[in-house]
LUMGU-354043 format. One record per atom (N, C-alpha, C, CB): residue number from 1; chain; atom name; x, y, z. Coordinates in Angstrom, 1 decimal, decimal comma. Glycine has a CB too. Layout:
<recs>
NUM / A / CA / X / Y / Z;
...
</recs>
This chain:
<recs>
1 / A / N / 91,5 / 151,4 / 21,7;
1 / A / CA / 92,9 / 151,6 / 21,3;
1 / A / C / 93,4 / 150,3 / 20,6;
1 / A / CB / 93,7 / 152,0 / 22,5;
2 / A / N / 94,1 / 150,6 / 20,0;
2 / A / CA / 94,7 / 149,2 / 18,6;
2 / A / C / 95,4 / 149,1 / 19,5;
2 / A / CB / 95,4 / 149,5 / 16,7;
3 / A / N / 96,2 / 147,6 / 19,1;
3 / A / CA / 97,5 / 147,0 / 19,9;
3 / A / C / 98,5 / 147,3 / 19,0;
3 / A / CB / 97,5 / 145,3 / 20,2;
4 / A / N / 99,7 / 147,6 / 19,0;
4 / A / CA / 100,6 / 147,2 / 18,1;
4 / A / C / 100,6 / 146,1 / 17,2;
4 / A / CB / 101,5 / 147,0 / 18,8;
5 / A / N / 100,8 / 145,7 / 16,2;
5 / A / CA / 101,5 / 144,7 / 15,3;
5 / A / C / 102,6 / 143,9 / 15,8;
5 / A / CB / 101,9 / 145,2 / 14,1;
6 / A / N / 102,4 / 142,3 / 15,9;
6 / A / CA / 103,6 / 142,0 / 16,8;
6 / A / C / 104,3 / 141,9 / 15,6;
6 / A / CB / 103,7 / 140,7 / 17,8;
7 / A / N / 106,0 / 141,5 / 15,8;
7 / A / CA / 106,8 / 141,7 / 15,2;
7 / A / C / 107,4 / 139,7 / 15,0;
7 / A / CB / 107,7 / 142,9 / 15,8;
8 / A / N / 107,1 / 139,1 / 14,0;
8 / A / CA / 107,5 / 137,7 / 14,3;
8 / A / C / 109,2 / 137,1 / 14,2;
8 / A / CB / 106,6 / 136,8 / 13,2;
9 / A / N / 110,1 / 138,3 / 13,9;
9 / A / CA / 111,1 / 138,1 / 13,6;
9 / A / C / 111,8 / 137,8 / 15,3;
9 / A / CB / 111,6 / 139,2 / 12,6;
10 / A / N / 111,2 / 138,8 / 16,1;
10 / A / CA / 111,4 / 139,1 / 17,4;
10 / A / C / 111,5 / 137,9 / 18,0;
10 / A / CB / 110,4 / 140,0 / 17,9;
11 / A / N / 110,6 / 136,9 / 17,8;
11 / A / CA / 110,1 / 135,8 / 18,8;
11 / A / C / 112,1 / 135,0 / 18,3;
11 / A / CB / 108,0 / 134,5 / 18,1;
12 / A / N / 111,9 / 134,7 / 17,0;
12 / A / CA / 113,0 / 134,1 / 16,7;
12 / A / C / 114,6 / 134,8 / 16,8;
12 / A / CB / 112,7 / 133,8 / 15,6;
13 / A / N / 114,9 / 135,8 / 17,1;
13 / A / CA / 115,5 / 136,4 / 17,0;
13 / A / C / 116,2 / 136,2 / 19,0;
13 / A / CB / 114,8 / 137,8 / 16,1;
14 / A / N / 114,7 / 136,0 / 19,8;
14 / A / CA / 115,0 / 135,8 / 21,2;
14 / A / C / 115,2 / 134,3 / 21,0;
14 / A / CB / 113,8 / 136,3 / 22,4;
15 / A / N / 114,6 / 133,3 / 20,2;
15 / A / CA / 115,2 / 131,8 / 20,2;
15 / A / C / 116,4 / 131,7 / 20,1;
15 / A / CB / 114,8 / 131,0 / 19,2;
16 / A / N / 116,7 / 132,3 / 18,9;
16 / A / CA / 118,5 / 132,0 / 18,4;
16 / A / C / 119,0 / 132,6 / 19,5;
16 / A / CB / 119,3 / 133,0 / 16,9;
17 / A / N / 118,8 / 134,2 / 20,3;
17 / A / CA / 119,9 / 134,3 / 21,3;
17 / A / C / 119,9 / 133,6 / 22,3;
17 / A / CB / 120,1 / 135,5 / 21,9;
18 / A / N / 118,9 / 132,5 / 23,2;
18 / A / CA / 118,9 / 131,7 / 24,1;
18 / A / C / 119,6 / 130,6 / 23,8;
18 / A / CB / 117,9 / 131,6 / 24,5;
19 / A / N / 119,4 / 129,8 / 22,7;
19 / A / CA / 120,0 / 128,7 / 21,6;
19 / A / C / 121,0 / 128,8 / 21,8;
19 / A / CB / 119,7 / 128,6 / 20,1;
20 / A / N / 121,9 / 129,9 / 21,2;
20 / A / CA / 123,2 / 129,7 / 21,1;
20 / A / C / 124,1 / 130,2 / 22,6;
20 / A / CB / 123,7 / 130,6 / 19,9;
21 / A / N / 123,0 / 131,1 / 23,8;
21 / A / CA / 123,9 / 130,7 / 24,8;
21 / A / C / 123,6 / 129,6 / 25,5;
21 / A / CB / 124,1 / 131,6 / 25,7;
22 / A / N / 122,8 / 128,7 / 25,2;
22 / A / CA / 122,6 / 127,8 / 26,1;
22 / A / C / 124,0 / 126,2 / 25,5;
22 / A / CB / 120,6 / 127,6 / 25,9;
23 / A / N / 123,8 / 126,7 / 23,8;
23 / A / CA / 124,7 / 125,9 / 22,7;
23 / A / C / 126,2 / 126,0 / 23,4;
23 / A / CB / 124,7 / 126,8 / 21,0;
24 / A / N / 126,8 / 127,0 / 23,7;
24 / A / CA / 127,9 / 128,1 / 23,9;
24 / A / C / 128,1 / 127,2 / 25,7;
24 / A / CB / 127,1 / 130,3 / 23,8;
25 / A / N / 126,9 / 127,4 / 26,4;
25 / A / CA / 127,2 / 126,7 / 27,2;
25 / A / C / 127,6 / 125,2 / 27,8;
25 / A / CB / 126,7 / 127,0 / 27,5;
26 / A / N / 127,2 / 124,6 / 27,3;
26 / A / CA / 127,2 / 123,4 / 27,0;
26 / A / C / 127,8 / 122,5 / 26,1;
26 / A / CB / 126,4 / 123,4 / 26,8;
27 / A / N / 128,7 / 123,7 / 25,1;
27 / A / CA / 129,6 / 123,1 / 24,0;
27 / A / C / 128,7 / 121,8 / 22,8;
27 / A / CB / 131,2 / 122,2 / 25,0;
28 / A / N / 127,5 / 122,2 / 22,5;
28 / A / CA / 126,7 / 121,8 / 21,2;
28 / A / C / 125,7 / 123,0 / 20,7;
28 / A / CB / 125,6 / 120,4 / 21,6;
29 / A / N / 126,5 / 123,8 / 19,9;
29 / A / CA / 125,8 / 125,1 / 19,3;
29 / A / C / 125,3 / 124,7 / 18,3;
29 / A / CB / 126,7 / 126,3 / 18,9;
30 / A / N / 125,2 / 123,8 / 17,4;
30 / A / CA / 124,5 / 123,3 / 16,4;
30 / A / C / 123,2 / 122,6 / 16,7;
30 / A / CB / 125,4 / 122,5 / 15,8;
31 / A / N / 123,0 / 122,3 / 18,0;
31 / A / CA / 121,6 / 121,5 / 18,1;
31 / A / C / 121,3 / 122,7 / 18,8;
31 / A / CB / 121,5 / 120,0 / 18,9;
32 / A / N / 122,1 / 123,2 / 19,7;
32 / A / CA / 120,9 / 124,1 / 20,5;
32 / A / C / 120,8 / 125,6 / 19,5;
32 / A / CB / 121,4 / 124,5 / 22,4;
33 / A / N / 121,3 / 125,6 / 18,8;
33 / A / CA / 121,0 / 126,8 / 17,7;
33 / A / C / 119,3 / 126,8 / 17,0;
33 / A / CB / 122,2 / 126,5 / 16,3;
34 / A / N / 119,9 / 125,4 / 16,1;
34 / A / CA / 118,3 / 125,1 / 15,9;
34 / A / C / 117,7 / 124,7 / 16,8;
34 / A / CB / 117,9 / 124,2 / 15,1;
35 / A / N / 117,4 / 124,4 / 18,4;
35 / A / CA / 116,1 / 124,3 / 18,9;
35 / A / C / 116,0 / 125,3 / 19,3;
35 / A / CB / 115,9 / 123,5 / 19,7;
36 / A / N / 117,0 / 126,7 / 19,0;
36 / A / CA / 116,1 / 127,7 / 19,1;
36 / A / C / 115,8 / 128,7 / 18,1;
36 / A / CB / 116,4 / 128,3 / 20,1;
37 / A / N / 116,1 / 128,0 / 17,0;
37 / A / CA / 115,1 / 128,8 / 15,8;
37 / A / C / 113,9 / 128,1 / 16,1;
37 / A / CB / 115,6 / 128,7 / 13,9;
38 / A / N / 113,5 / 126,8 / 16,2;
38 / A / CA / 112,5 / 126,2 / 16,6;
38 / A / C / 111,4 / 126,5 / 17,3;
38 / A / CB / 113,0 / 125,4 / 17,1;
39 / A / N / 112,3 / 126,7 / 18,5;
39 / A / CA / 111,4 / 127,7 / 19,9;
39 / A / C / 111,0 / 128,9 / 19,7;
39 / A / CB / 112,2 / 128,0 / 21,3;
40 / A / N / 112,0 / 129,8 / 18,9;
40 / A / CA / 111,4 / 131,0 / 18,7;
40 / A / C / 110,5 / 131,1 / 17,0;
40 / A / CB / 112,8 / 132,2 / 18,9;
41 / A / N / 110,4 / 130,3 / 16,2;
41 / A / CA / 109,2 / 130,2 / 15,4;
41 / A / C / 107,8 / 129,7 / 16,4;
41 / A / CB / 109,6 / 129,0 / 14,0;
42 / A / N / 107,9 / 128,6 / 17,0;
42 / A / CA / 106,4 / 128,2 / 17,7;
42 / A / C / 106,4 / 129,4 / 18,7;
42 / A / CB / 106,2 / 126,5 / 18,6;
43 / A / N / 107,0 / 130,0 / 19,4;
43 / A / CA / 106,5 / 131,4 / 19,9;
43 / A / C / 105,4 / 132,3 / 19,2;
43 / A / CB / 107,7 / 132,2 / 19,8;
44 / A / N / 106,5 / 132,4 / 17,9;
44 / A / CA / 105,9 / 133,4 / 16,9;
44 / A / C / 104,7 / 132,6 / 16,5;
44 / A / CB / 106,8 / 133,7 / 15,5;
45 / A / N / 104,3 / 131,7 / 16,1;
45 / A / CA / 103,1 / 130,7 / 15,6;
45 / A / C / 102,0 / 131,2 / 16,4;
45 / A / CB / 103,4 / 129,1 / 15,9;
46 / A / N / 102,5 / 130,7 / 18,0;
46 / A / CA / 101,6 / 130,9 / 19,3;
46 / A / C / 100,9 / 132,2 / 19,4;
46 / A / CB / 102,4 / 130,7 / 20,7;
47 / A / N / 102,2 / 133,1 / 19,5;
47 / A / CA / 101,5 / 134,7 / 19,8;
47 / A / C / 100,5 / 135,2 / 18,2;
47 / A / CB / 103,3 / 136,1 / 20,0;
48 / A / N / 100,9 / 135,0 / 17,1;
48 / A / CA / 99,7 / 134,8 / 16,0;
48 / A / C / 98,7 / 134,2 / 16,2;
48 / A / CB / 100,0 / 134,2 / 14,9;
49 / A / N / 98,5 / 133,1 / 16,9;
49 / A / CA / 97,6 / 132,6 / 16,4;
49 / A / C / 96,6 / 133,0 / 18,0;
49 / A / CB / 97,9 / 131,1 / 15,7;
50 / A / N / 97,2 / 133,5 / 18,8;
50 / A / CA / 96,4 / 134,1 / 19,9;
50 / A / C / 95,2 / 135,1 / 19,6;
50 / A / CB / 97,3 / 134,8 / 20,7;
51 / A / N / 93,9 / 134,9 / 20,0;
51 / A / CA / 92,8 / 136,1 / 19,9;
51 / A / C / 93,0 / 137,1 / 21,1;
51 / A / CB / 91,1 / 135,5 / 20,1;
52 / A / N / 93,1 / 138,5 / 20,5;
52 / A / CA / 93,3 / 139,7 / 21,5;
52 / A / C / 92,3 / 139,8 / 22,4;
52 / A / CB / 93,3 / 141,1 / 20,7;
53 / A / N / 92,6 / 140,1 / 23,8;
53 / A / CA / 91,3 / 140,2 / 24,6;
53 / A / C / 90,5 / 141,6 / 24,3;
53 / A / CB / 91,7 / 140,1 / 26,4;
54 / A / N / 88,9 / 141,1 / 24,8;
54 / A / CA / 87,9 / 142,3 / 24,6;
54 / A / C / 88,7 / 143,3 / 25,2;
54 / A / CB / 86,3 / 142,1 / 25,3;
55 / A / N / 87,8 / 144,6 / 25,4;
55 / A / CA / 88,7 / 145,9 / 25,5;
55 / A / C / 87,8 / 145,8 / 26,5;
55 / A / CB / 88,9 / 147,3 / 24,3;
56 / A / N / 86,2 / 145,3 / 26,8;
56 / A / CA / 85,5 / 145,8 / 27,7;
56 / A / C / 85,9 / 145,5 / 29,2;
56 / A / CB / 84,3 / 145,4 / 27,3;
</recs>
């Protein structure tokens, strides 16, 4: 059985929403925004560049 296709927007899309509440919390949304486009691109990077396990 095939896996799904991950979706790489996804990884970043959970960066930015952690980024900006963590930004939001903390009153610096501009740094923690981008460390989490950041976080959620190397997500996306990571889960790409992962080999699928055997099926056996």
């Amino acid at each position: 059985m095939q896996s799904p296709k991950r979706n790489p927007g996804l990884a970043i899309a959970v960066g930015i929403a952690i980024g900006t509440g963590v930004g939001v919390a903390t009153g610096n949304l501009a740094l923690w925004l981008a460390l989490g486009v950041a976080i959620g691109a190397g997500l996306s990077a990571a889960a790409a560049a992962r080999k699928p396990k055997d099926p056996d």
